[in-house]
VMD Tcl script that draws the C-alpha trace (Angstrom):
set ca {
  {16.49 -29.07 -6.04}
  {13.30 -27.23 -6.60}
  {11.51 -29.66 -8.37}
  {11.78 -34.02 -7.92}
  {10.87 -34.56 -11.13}
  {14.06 -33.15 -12.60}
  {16.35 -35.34 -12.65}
  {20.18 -34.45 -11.97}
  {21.46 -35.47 -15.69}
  {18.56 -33.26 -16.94}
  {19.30 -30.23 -14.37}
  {22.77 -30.58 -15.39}
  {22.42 -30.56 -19.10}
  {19.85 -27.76 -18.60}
  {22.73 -25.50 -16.59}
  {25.66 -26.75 -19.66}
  {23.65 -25.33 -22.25}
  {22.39 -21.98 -20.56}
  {26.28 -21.90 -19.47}
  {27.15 -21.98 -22.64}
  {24.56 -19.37 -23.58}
  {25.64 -17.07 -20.85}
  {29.42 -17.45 -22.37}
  {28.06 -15.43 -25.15}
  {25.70 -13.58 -23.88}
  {24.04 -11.93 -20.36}
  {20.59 -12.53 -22.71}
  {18.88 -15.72 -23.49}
  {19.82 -16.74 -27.03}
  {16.92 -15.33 -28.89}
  {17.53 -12.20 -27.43}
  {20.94 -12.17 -27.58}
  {21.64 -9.65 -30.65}
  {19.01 -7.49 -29.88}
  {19.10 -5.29 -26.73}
  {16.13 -3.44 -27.77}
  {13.79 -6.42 -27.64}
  {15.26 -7.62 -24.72}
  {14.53 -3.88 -23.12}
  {11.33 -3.79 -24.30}
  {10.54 -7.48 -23.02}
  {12.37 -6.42 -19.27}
  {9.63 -3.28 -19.57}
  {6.61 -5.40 -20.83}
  {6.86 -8.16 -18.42}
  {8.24 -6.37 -15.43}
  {4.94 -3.88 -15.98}
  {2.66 -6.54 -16.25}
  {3.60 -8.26 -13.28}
  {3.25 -5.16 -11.00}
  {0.22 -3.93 -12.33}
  {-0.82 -7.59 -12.44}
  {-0.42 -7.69 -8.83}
  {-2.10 -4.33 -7.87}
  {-5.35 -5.27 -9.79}
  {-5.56 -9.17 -8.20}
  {-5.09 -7.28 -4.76}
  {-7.42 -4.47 -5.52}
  {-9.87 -6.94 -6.54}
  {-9.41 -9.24 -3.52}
  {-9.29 -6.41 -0.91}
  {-12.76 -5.32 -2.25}
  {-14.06 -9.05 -2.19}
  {-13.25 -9.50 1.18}
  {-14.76 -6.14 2.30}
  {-17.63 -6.64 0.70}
  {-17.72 -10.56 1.65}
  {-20.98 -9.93 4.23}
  {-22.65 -7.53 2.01}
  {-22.47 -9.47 -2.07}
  {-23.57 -12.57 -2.37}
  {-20.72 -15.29 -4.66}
  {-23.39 -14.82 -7.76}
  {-24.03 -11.01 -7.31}
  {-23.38 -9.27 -10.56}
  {-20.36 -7.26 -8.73}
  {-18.63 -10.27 -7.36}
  {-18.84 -12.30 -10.40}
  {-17.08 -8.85 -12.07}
  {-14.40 -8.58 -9.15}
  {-13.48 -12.20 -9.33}
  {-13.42 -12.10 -13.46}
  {-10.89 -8.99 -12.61}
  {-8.99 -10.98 -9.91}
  {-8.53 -13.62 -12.28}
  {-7.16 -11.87 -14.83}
  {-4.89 -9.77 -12.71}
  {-3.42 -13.43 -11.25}
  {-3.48 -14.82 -15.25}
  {-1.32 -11.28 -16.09}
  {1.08 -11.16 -12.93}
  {1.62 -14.91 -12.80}
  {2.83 -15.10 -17.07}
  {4.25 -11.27 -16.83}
  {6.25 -12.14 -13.38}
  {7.34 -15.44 -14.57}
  {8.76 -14.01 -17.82}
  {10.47 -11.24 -16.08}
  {12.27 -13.56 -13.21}
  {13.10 -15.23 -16.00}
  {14.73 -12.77 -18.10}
  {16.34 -10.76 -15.18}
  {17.85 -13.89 -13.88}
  {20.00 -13.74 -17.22}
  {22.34 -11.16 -15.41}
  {23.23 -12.87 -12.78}
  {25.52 -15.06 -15.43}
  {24.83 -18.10 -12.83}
  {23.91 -21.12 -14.56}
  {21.90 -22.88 -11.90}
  {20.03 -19.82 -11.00}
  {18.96 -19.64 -14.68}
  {17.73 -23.74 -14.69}
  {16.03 -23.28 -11.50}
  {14.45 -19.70 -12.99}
  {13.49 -21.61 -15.91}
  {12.10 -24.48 -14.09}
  {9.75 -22.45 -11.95}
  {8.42 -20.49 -14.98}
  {7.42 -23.98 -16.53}
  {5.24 -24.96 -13.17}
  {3.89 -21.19 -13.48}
  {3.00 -20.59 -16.80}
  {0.03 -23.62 -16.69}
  {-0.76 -21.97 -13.17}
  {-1.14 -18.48 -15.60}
  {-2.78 -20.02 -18.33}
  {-5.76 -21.87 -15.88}
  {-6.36 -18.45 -13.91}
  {-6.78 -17.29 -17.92}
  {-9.06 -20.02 -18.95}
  {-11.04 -19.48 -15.76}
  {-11.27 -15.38 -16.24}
  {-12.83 -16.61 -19.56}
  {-15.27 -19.60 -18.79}
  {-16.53 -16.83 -16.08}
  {-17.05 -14.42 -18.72}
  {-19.07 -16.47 -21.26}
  {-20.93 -18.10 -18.36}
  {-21.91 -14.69 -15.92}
  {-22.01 -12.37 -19.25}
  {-26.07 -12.80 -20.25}
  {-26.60 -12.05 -15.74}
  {-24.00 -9.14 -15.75}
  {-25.52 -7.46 -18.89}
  {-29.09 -8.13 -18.18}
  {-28.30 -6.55 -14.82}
  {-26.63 -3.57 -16.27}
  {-29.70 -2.75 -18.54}
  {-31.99 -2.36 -15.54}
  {-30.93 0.62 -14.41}
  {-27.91 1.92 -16.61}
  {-25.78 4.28 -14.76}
  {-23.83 6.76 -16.50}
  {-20.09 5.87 -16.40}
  {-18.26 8.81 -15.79}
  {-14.52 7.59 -16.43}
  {-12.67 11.07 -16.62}
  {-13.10 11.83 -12.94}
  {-11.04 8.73 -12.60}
  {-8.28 9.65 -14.49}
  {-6.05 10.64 -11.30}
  {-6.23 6.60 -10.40}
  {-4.46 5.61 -13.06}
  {-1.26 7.75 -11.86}
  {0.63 5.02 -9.61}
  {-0.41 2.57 -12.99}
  {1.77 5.39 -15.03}
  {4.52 5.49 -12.62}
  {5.09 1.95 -12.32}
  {5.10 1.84 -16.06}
  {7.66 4.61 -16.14}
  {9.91 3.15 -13.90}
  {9.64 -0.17 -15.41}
  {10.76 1.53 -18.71}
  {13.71 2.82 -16.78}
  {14.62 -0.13 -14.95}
  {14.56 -2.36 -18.41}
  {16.47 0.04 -20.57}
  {19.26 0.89 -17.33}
  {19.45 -2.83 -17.23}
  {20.10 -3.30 -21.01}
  {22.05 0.03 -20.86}
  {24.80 -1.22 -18.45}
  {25.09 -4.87 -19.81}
}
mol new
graphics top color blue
foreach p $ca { graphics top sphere $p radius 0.5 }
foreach p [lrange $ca 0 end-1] q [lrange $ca 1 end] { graphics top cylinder $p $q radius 0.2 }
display resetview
């Protein structure tokens, strides 16, 4: 069992009831009569969690590279680590969401409880990396933007357009994966 403090009567009430919800359905009940929200919550969550994960590990790549060079309280760290957070706060709630909801196809009732279990122990887990990307915020913001006005560089975002490519294509495929998976059910 994946977590002690579920006991077996509650583990196996938890798998009677999501049996008897997969009797009905390969959905969870509130999604149940309504493929299209449970295509577009497959897309949204399975997206978030991937591009979740490739902006945390962007972010911590470039923290570690730069690790001798910036200084914990530079400006740039404090943004990188603000952008790390909130990468883990997205791919932790997007990825538990979307274990969650994929699981429902397996039509295996235990899978689903443990599923479901896990997501409980991550969504807190999401929701601190959240609050944390926010305290930073409020607490580096006077720093960052007093830093910024010293010597404001002109942001030139359209020569970065090509980077956002693999973001497109994981969104795409996401989109295809979700509504195949609805598709087939």
């Amino acid at each position: 069992m994946l977590c002690p403090y579920l006991t077996a009567s509650a583990s196996s009430a938890t798998s009677r009831y999501i049996g008897d919800a997969i009797g009905v359905a390969l959905a969870p009940p509130s999604l149940a009569d309504n493929p299209g929200l449970l295509a577009w919550n497959l897309f949204v969550m399975t997206a978030a969690m991937c591009l979740g994960i490739m902006m945390a590990g962007k972010q911590a790549r470039r923290l570690w590279a730069t690790r001798m060079i910036d200084h914990p309280t530079d400006p740039v760290s404090i943004y990188r680590i603000v952008i790390l957070l909130a990468g883990c706060a997205v791919a932790l709630r997007g990825g538990a969401e979307a274990v969650s909801l994929w699981s429902w196809s397996s039509g295996d009732a235990d899978t689903i409880a443990r599923v479901a279990t896990i997501k409980r122990w991550l969504d807190p887990i999401s929701v601190a990396c959240g609050f944390a990307w926010m305290a930073l915020h409020v607490l580096a913001e006077p720093m960052i933007e007093h830093q910024l006005r010293k010597a404001p560089l002109p942001v030139d975002m359209w020569s970065r357009w090509p980077q956002l490519r693999r973001p497109a294509l994981v969104l795409i495929v996401s989109l295809l994966m979700a509504a195949a998976a609805v598709g087939l059910r």
